[in-house]
C-alpha positions as CSV (number, residue, x, y, z in Angstrom):
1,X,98.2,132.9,66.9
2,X,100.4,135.7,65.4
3,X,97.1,135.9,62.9
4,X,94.7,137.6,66.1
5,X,97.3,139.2,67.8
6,X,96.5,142.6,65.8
7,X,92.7,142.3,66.6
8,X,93.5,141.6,70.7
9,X,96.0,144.8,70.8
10,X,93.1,146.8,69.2
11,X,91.4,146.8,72.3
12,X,94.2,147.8,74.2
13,X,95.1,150.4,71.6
14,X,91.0,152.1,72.1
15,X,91.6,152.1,75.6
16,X,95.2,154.0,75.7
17,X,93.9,156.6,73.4
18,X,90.6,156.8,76.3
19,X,92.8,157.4,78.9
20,X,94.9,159.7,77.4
21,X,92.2,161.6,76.6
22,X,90.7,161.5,79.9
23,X,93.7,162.7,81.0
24,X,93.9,165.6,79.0
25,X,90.0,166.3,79.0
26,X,89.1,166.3,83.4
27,X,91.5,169.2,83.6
28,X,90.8,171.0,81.0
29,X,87.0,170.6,82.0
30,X,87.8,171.2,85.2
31,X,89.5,174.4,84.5
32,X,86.3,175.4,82.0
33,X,84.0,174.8,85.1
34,X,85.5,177.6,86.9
35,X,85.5,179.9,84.1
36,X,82.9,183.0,83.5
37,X,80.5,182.0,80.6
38,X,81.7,183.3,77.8
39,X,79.2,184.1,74.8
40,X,80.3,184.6,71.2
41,X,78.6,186.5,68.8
42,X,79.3,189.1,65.9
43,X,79.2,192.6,67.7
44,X,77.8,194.3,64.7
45,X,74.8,191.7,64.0
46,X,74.5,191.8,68.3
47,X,73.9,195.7,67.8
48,X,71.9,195.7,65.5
49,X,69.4,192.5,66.4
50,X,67.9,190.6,63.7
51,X,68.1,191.0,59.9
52,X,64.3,190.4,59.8
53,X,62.1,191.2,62.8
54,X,58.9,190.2,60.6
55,X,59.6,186.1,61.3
56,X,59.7,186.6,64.9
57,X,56.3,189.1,65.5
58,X,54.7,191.1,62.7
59,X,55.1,194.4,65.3
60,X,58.2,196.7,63.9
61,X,58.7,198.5,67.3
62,X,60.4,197.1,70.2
63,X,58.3,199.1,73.0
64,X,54.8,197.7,70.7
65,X,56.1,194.7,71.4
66,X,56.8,194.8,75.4
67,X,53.5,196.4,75.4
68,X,51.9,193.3,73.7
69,X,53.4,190.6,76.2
70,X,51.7,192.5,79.2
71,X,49.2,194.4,77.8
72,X,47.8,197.9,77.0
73,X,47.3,199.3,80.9
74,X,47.7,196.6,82.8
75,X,48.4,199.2,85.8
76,X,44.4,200.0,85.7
77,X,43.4,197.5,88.6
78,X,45.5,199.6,90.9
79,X,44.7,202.8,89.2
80,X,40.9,202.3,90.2
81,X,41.4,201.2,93.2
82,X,43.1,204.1,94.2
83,X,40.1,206.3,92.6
84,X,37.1,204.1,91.7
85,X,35.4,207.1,90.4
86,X,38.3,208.5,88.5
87,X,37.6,206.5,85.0
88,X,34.2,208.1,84.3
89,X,34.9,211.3,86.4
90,X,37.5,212.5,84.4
91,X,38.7,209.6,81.7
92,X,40.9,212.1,80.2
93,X,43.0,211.7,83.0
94,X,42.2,207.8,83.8
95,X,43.5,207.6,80.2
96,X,47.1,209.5,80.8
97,X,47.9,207.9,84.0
98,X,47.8,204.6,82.6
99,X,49.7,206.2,79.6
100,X,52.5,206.8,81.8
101,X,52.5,203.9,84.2
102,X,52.8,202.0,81.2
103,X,55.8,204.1,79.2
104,X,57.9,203.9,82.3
105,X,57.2,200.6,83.9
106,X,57.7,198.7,80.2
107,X,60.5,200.9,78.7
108,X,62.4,200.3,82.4
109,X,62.1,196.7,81.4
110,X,63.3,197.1,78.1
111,X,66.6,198.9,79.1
112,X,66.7,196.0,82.6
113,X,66.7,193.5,79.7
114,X,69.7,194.8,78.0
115,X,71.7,195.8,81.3
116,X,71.0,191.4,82.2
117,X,71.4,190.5,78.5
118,X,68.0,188.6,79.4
119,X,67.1,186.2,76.7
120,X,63.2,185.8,77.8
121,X,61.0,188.1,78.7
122,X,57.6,186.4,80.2
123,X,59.0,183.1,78.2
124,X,59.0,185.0,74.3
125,X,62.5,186.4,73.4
126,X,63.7,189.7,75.0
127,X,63.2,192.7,72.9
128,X,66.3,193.7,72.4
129,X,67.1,190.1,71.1
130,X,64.8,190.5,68.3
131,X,65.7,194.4,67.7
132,X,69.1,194.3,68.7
133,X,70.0,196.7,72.6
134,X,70.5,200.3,70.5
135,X,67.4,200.4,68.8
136,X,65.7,198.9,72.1
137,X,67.3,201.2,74.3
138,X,66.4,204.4,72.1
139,X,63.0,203.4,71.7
140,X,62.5,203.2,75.3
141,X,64.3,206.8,75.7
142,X,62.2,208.0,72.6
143,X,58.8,206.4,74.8
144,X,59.5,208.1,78.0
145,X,60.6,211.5,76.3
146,X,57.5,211.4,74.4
147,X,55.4,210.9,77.4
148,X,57.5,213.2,79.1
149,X,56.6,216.3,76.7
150,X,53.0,215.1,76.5
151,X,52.9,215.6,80.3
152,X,54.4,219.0,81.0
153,X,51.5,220.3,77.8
154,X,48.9,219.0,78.5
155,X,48.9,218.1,82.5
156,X,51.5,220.2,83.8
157,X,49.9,219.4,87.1
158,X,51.6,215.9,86.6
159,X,54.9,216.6,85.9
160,X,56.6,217.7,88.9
161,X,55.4,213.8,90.1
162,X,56.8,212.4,87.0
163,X,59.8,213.9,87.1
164,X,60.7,213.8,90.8
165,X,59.9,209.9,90.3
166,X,61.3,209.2,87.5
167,X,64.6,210.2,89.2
168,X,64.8,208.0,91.8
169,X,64.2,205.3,89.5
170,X,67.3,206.1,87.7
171,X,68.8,206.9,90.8
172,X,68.3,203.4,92.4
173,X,68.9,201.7,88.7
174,X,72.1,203.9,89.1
175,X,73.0,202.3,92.7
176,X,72.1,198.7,91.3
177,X,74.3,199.0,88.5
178,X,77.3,200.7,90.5
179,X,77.3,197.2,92.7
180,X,77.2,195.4,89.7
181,X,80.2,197.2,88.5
182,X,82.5,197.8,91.5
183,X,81.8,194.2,93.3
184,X,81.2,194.4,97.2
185,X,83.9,196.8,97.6
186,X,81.5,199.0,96.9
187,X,78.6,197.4,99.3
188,X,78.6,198.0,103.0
189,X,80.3,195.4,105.5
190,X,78.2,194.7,108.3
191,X,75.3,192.4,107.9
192,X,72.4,195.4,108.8
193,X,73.6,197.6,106.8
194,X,73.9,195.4,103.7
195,X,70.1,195.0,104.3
196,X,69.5,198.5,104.7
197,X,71.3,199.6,101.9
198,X,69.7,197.1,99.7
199,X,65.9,198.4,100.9
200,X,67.0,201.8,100.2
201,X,68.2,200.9,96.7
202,X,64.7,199.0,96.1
203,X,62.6,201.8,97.6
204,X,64.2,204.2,94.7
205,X,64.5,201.8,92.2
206,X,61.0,199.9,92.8
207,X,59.6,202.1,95.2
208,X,59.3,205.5,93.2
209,X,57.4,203.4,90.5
210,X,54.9,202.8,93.0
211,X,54.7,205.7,94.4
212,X,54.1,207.5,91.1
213,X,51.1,205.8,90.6
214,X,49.5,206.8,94.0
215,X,51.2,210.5,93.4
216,X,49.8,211.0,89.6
217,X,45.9,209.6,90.5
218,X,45.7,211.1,94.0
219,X,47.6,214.1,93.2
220,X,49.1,213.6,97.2
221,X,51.6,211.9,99.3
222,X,48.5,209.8,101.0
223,X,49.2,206.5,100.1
224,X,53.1,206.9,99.8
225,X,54.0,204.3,102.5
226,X,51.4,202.1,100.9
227,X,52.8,202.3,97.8
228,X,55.5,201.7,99.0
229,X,54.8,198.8,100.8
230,X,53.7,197.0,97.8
231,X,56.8,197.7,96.2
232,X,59.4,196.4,98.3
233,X,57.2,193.3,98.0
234,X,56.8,193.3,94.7
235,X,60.9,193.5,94.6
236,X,61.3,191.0,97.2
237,X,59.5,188.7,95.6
238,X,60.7,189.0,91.8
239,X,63.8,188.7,93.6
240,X,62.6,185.2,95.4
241,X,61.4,184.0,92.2
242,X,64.8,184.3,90.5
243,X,66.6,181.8,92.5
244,X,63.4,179.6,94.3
245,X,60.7,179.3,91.2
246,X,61.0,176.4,88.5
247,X,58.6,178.2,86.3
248,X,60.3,181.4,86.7
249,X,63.3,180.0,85.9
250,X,61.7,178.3,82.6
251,X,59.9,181.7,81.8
252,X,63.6,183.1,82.0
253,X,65.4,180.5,80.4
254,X,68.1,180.3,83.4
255,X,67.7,179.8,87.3
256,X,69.5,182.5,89.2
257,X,70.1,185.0,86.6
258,X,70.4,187.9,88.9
259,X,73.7,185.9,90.3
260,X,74.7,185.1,86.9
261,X,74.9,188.8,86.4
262,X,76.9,189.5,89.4
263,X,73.5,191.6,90.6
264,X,72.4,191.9,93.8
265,X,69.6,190.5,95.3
266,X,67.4,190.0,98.8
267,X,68.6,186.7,98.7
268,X,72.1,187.3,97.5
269,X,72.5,189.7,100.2
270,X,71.1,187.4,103.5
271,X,73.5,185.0,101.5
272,X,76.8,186.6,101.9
273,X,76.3,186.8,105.7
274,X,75.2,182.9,105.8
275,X,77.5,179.8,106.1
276,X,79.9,179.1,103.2
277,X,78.5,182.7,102.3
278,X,82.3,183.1,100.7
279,X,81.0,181.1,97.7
280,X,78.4,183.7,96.8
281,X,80.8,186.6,97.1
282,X,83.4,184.3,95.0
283,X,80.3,183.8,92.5
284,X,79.5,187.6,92.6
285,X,83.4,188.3,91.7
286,X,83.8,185.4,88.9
287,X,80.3,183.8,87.9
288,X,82.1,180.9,86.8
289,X,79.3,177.6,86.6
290,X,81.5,176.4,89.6
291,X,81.3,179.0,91.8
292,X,77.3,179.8,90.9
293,X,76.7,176.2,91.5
294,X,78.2,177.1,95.2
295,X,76.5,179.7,95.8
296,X,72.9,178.5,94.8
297,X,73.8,175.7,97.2
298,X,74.0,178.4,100.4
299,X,71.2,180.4,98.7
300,X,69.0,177.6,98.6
301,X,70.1,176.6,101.7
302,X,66.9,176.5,104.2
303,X,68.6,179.0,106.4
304,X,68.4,181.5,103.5
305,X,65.6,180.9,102.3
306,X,63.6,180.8,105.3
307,X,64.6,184.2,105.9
308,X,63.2,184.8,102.5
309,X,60.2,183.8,103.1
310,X,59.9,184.8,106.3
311,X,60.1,188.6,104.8
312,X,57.9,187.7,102.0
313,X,54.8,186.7,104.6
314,X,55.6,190.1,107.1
315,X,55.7,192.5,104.2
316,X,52.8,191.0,102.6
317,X,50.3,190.7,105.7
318,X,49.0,194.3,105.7
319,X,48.1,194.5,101.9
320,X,46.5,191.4,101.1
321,X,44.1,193.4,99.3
322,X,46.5,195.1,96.9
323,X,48.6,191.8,96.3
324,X,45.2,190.4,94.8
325,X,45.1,192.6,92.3
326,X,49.2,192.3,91.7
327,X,48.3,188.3,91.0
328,X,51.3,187.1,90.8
329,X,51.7,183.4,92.0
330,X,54.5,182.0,90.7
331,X,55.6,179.0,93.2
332,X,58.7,179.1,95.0
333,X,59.4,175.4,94.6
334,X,63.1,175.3,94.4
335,X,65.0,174.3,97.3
336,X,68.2,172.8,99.1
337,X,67.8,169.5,97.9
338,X,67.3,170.8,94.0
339,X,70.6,171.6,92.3
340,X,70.7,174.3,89.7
């Protein structure tokens, strides 16, 4: 007997060190769970991307490369929609608008990208992961100044639309980015004029984009409210996609990566004036994979998301049309009963 008695306290040995450790370990992995994500890197190699571009894409410049995962003009459905005549009436011009639509739409992506820290762009790796953000970000400026000067010589006639656009773009960027910073102390109270103040924000931010395009081909404020129109569903519905689409959320590499950033949303907003709506404002203050996992659970909820899409199918009745040539179909699929 005294010959086994080593190999039966081995079991018992195994199974004391198990629970110790399990001891030890729930806490600690409970305490984790409510913990911002934490990402490490060296800051140097961060800023300045990767060593060789060449074994991710054979293009050296970060704004060629954008321009190659959405294509050279991919604004020109709208552009001759606006204006079927335009492109052989004066290509000169068809040629600059699209110049422009395309240096302001793609290098605001660039610079979104770094402000998310986006890993995917379209499901290939963000620019600014391949190029590192300071050489993304300063090709984008370098892009938009260049199109800029080319503008003001040789269609001055444009530039007063460019300009005036361009700065409410920046201007809403500016209010997104503020929120992001300062937390809902810095974002109105009362349920109405969260919404309102979120549709303003996208009208500048999204809108002005939009409203570009009608202003530079029509040379006019005609189809402003159009334009703008289009927009805020174009907004609404990138915003929809971030938190309701599987295949967004592939394409992405994360579900609810607008949350993740502590940025405001459509749904983020109806969400804070929901039930349990205190776990998205908890999630906006510390995005800890506790609290976000909250949070998704009210903005997921059907009460939310009906609202969503309830605003979706209003804002999109009057421009079928135009949301043809938009094409984008990505299903919103996700819903209460899927978890994040």
């Amino acid at each position: 007997m005294n010959d086994f008695s080593p190999l039966l306290d081995f079991p018992l040995f195994l199974l004391t060190i198990v629970l110790s450790l399990s001891i030890v370990l729930s806490p600690t992995a409970i305490i984790i769970d409510r913990l911002p994500q934490i990402r490490f890197w060296s800051k140097k190699s961060y800023l300045k991307g990767q060593k060789e571009p060449a074994n991710i894409t054979s293009l050296e410049c970060p704004y060629s490369y954008i321009r190659q995962i959405y294509g050279h003009y991919h604004w020109a459905p709208f552009v001759e929609k606006l204006s079927p005549t335009l492109k052989d009436e004066n290509p000169t011009k068809y040629k600059m608008v699209l110049e422009i639509m395309d240096a302001i739409h793609l290098c605001l992506m660039l610079v979104d990208d770094i402000a998310d820290d986006s890993d995917y762009r379209r499901g290939r790796p963000a620019a600014h992961k391949i190029y590192g953000p300071s050489e993304t970000a300063n090709r984008a400026y370098y892009r938009v100044t260049q199109i800029l000067n080319k503008t003001t010589i040789e269609f001055p006639h444009l530039a007063s639309w460019l300009m005036q656009n361009l700065e409410e773009i920046l201007e809403g960027q500016d209010l997104s980015l503020i929120w992001r910073r300062d937390g809902l102390s810095g974002f109105p109270a009362k349920p109405e004029e969260r919404v309102a103040a979120y549709r303003r924000m996208a009208s500048l931010k999204t809108g002005a984009l939009f409203r570009l395009l009608g202003q530079l081909v029509l040379e006019d404020h005609s189809m402003d409210e159009t334009m703008t129109l289009i927009a805020w569903f174009s907004q609404l519905q990138n915003d929809c996609k971030n938190v309701y689409s599987s295949e967004y959320a592939k394409s992405k590499g994360s579900v609810a990566e607008d949350l993740r950033n502590t940025e405001l949303s459509y749904p983020i907003v109806l969400a804070l004036n929901a039930p349990d709506g205190h776990w998205v404002a908890k999630a906006l203050q510390s995005p800890s994979p506790w609290n976000i996992r909250n949070a998704l659970r009210v903005i997921q909820s059907d009460t939310v998301r009906g609202m969503c899409m309830a605003e979706l199918r209003n804002s999109g009745s009057s421009i079928q049309d135009w949301l043809e040539l938009w094409g984008r179909k990505e299903k919103l699929d996700i819903t209460s009963s899927k978890k994040a």
